[in-house]
C-alpha positions in Angstrom: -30.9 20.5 -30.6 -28.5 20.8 -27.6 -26.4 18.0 -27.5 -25.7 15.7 -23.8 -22.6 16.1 -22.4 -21.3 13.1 -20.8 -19.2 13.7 -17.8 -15.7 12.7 -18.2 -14.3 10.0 -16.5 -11.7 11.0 -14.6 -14.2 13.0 -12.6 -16.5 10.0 -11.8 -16.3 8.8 -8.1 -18.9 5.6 -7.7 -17.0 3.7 -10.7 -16.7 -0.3 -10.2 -12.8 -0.2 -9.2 -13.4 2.4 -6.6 -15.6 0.2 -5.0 -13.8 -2.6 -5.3 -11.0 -0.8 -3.8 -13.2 0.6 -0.9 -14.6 -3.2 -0.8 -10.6 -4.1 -0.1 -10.3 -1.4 2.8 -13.5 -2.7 4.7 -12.0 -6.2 4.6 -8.6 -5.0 6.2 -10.3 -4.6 9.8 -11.9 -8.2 9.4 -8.7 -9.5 8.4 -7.3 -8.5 11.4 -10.2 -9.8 13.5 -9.9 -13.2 12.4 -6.1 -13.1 12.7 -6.9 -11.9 16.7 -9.5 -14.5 17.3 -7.2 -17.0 16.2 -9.5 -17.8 12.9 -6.0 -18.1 10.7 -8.7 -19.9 7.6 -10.9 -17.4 7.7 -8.2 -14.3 7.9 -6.5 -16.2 4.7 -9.5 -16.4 2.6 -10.9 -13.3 3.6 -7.5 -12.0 2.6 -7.4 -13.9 -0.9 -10.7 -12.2 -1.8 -9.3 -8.6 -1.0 -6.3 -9.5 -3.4 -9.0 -10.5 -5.9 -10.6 -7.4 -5.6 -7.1 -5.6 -6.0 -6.3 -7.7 -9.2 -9.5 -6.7 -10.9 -10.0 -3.0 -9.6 -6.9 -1.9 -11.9 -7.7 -4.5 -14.6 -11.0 -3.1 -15.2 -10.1 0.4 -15.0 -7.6 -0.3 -18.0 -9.9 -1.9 -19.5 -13.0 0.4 -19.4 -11.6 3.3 -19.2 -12.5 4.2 -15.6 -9.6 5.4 -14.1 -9.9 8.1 -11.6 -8.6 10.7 -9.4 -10.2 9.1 -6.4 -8.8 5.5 -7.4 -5.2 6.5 -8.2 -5.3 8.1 -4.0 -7.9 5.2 -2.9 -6.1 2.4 -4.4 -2.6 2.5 -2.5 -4.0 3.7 0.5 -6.3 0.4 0.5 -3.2 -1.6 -0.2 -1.3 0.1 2.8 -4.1 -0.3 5.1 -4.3 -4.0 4.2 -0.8 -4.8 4.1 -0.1 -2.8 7.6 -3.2 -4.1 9.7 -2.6 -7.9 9.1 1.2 -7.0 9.3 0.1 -6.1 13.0 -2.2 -8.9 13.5 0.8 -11.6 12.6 2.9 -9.7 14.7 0.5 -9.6 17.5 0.3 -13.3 17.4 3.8 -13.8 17.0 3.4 -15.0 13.7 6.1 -12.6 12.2 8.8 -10.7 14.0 8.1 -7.5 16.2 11.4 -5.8 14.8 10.1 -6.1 11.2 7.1 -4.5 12.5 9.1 -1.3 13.8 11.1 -1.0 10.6 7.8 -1.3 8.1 6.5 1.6 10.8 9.5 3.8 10.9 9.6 3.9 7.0 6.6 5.1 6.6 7.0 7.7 9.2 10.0 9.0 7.1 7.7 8.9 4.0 4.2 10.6 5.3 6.8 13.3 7.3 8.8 14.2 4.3 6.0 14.7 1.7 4.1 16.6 4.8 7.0 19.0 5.2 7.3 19.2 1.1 3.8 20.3 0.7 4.0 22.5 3.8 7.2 24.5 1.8 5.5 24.0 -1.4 2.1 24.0 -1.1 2.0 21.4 -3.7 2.6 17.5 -3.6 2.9 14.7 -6.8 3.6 11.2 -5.5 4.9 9.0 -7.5 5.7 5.7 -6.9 9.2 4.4 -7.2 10.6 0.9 -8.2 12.3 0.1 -5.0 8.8 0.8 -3.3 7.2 -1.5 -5.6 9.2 -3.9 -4.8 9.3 -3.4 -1.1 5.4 -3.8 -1.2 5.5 -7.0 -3.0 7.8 -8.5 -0.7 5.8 -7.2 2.3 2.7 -9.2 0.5 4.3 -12.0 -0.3 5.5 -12.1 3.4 2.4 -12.2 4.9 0.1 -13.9 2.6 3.0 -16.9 2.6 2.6 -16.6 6.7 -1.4 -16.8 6.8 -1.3 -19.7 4.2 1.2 -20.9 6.7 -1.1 -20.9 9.7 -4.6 -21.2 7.9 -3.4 -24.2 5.6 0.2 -25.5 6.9 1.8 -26.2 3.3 5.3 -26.6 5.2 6.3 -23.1 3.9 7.6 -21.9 7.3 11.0 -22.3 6.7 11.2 -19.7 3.8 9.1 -16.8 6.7 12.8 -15.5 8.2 14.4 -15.3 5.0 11.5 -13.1 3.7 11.1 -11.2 7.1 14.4 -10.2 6.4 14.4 -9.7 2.6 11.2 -7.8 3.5 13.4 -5.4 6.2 16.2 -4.9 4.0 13.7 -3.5 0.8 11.7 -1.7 2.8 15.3 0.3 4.3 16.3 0.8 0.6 13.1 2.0 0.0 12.7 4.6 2.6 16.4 5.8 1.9 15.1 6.6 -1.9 12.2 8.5 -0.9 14.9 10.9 1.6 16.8 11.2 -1.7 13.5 11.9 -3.7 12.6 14.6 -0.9 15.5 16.2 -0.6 16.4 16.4 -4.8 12.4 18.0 -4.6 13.1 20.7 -1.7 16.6 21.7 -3.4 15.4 22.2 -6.8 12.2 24.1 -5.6 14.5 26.1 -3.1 17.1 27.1 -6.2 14.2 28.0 -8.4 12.4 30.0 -5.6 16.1 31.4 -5.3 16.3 32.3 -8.9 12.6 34.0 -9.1 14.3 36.8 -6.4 
């Protein structure tokens, strides 16, 4: 009797935490509606339920055993899209400051330029992410969900906003200089083994 071969995991695309995590990048655009039509409540709560989904998408692919390809790209590209679109809504309204704006934007130029070129010299590309990072996106998220409860629910908090904005800058900076030391460690190494091969 031939036996059923179950497909592995890994290789599954429709799990449950890729579509929460797909749920989370159609909610980005409708956060930043509401921020734009001035609906700060409904931006905040439609934001809480896009950190619920980001909460249980890894959760449950601990848990079950449904990690995937797909989710370990999906996942962080939902995060960015969320973090960067109501980043750009709150600036737009003046919420938070333009200049934090331009220094979120120019790091992640440096970033998506330097493992473009790497792949480009390489033809290969494993992105990892690194503590300062981490940390730079939590304080980014921290940022702005503190500055939509701010305007959705007015808890008093404004008074901790420049302090953040500017921890926020400075993590971000550190950040960024990491991945140009990353980058560059990479392209040497490759370039002294490519050396070493002639």
């Amino acid at each position: 009797m031939k036996r059923k071969t179950v497909k592995p995991v890994l290789d599954r695309k429709f799990t449950l935490p890729n579509l929460l995590t797909s749920l989370r990048l159609l909610l980005a655009p409708i956060v930043l509606w509401r921020v734009l039509e001035g609906d700060m409540p409904g931006a905040f709560w439609v934001f809480v339920a896009a950190a619920v989904t980001d909460l249980l998408d890894g959760n449950i692919a601990r848990l079950f055993n449904q990690r995937s390809v797909l989710g370990a790209w999906l996942d962080p590209i939902a995060d960015k899209v969320m973090l960067l679109s109501t980043l750009v809504a709150l600036v737009w309204v003046e919420v938070l400051p333009v200049w934090l704006l331009v220094v979120v934007g120019l790091r992640d130029a440096v970033v998506l330029l330097g493992a473009a070129a790497y792949r480009l010299l390489t033809g290969g590309l494993e992105v990892r992410p690194t503590l300062s990072g981490k940390v730079a996106t939590f304080v980014e998220f921290t940022l702005v969900s503190l500055a939509l409860a701010e305007e959705a629910l007015r808890p008093g908090m404004d008074w901790i906003l420049p302090w953040l904005a500017g921890l926020a800058a400075f993590t971000v900076i550190l950040s960024g200089v990491r991945y140009v030391i990353i980058w560059t460690d990479k392209t040497r190494a490759f370039l002294a083994q490519q050396r070493d091969l002639d």
